[in-house]
C-alpha positions in Angstrom: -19.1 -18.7 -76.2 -16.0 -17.0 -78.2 -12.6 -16.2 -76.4 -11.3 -12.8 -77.4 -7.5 -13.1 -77.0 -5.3 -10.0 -76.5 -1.9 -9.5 -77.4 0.6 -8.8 -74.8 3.3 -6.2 -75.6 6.5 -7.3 -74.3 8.2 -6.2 -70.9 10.8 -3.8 -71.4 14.3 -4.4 -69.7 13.7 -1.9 -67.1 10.5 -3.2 -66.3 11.8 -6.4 -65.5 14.3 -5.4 -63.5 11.3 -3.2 -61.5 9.3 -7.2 -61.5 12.4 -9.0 -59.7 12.8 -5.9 -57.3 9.3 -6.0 -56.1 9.5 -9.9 -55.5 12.6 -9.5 -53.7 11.2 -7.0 -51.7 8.1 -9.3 -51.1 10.3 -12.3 -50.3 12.5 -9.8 -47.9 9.2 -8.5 -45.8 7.7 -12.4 -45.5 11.8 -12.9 -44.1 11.5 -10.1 -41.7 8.4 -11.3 -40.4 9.7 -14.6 -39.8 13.1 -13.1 -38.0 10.3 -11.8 -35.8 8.1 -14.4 -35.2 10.9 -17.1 -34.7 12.5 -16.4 -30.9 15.8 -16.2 -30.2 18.8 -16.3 -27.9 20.6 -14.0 -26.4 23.9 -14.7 -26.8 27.2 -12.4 -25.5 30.8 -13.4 -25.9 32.5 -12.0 -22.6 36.0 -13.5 -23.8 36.7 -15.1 -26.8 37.6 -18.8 -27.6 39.7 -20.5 -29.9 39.5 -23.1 -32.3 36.7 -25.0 -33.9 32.6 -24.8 -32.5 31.2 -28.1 -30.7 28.5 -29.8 -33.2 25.4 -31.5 -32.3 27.5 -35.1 -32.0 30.0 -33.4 -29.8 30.0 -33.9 -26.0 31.1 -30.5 -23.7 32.8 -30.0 -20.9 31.2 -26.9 -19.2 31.3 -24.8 -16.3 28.0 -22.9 -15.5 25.8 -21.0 -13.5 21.7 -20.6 -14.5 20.1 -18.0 -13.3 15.9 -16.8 -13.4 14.8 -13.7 -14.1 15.0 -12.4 -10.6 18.6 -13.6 -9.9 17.9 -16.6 -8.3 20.5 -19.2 -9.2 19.0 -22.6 -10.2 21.8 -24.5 -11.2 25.4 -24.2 -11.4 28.5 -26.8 -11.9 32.1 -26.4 -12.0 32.7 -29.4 -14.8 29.9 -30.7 -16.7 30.0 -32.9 -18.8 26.7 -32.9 -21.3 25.9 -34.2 -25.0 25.3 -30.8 -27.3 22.1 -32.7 -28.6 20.7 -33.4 -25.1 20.1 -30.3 -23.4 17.3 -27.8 -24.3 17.5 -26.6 -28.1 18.6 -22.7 -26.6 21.2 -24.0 -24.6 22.3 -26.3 -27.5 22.3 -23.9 -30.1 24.8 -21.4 -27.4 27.2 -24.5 -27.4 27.2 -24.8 -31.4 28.7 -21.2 -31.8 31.0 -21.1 -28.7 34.8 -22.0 -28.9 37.4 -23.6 -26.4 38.5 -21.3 -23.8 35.6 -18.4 -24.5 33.6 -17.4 -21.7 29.6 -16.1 -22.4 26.4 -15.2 -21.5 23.6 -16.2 -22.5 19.4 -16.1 -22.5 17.1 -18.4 -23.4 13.9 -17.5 -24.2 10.8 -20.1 -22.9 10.2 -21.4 -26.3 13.8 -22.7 -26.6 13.7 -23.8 -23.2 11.2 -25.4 -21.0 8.2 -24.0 -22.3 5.0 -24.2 -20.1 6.3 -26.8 -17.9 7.6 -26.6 -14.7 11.4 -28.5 -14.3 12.4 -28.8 -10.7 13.2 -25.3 -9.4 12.1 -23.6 -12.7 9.0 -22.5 -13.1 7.0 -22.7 -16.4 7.6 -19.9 -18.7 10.5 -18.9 -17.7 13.6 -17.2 -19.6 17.0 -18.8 -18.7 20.2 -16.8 -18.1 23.4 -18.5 -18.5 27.2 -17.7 -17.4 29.0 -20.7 -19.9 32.9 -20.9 -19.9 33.4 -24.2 -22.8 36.4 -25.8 -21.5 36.7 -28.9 -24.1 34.7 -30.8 -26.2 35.4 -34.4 -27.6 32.6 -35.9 -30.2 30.3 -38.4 -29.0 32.7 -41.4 -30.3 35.9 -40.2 -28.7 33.7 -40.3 -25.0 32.8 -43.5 -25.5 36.3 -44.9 -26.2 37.6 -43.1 -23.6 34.8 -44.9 -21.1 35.5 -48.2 -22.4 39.2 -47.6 -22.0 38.2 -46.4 -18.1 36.4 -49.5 -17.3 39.2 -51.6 -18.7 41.4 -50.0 -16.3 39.2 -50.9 -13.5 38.6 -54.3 -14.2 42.3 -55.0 -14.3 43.0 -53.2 -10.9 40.1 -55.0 -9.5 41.9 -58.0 -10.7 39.4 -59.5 -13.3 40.0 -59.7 -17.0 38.1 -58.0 -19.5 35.1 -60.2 -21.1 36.8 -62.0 -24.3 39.5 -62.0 -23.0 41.9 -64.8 -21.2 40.4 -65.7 -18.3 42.1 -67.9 -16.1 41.1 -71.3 -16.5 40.2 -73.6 -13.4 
C-alpha cells in the first residue's frame, strides 16, 4: 500500500482572515446558546446605591419583601442580617451587584432558587420576586469581631470576667 501525498498551496491573507471569522462566529453561536440555556435573574435598580458591591465573604444588612408569582407575600423583614454566601445562589448573585443605599427589584428564577422543592410557604418551582433596599454590609470577619466585642460587653455588665482573663481569686 503507497501513500500519494499532495501538496497544499498556501492560504492567502484574506483567506485567513475569512478562517478566524468563521471560528469566531462558531465560538459566538455555541456562546449564544449558552446565554440561553443558562437562567437568569431579573434584576432592576429602582434607586441607585453608592460605593463598593458586597462579595461572597460579606455579610448584609437588608430590608425585604418576597413575593410568588400571584402576589402573595412569603417573607418580608425590616433588618436582616444574612451572609452573601448563605442564601440561594439568585438571591446571592442580586447582593453581589447591588450598592449601599440602592433600592431594587429582583426575580429569581426556580433554578437559582429552590428548585423542585417545597421550602415552608414556597411551593416547588416557583420564581421569587424580591423588593431589596442594601443598607450596609461588613465582611464576614468584621461581624464576628463585632460579636465577640458584644458578648464582652455582656459578661462585664453581668458582672463576670471574660475567660483568660483575671478572675477573682477565692
Amino acid at each position: 500500500m503507497s501513500v500519494t501525498t499532495v501538496p497544499l498551496r498556501p492560504v492567502s491573507k484574506g483567506g485567513l482572515w475569512l478562517l478566524w471569522i468563521g471560528i469566531l462566529a462558531l465560538l459566538g453561536t455555541a456562546a449564544a446558546f449558552a446565554y440561553q440555556v443558562t437562567p437568569r435573574i431579573g434584576f432592576e435598580v429602582v434607586k441607585e446605591g453608592s460605593g463598593p458591591s458586597p462579595t461572597v465573604a460579606d455579610v448584609v444588612l437588608v430590608k425585604y419583601e418576597g413575593r410568588l408569582d400571584d402576589g402573595t407575600v412569603f417573607d418580608a423583614n425590616e433588618q436582616a442580617p444574612m451572609p452573601v454566601a448563605g442564601v440561594v445562589p439568585g438571591f446571592s448573585e442580586a447582593l453581589t451587584r447591588m450598592q449601599k443605599g440602592g433600592k431594587y427589584k429582583i426575580s429569581i428564577p426556580p433554578q437559582l432558587g429552590y428548585g423542585n422543592q417545597a421550602t415552608g410557604p414556597i411551593p416547588a418551582n416557583s420564581t421569587l420576586h424580591f423588593d431589596v433596599e442594601l443598607l450596609d454590609f461588613r465582611s464576614e470577619a468584621e461581624v464576628r469581631a463585632m460579636q465577640q466585642m458584644m458578648q464582652q460587653q455582656q459578661m462585664m455588665q453581668q458582672g463576670g470576667a471574660p475567660s483568660g482573663e483575671g478572675a477573682p481569686q477565692p
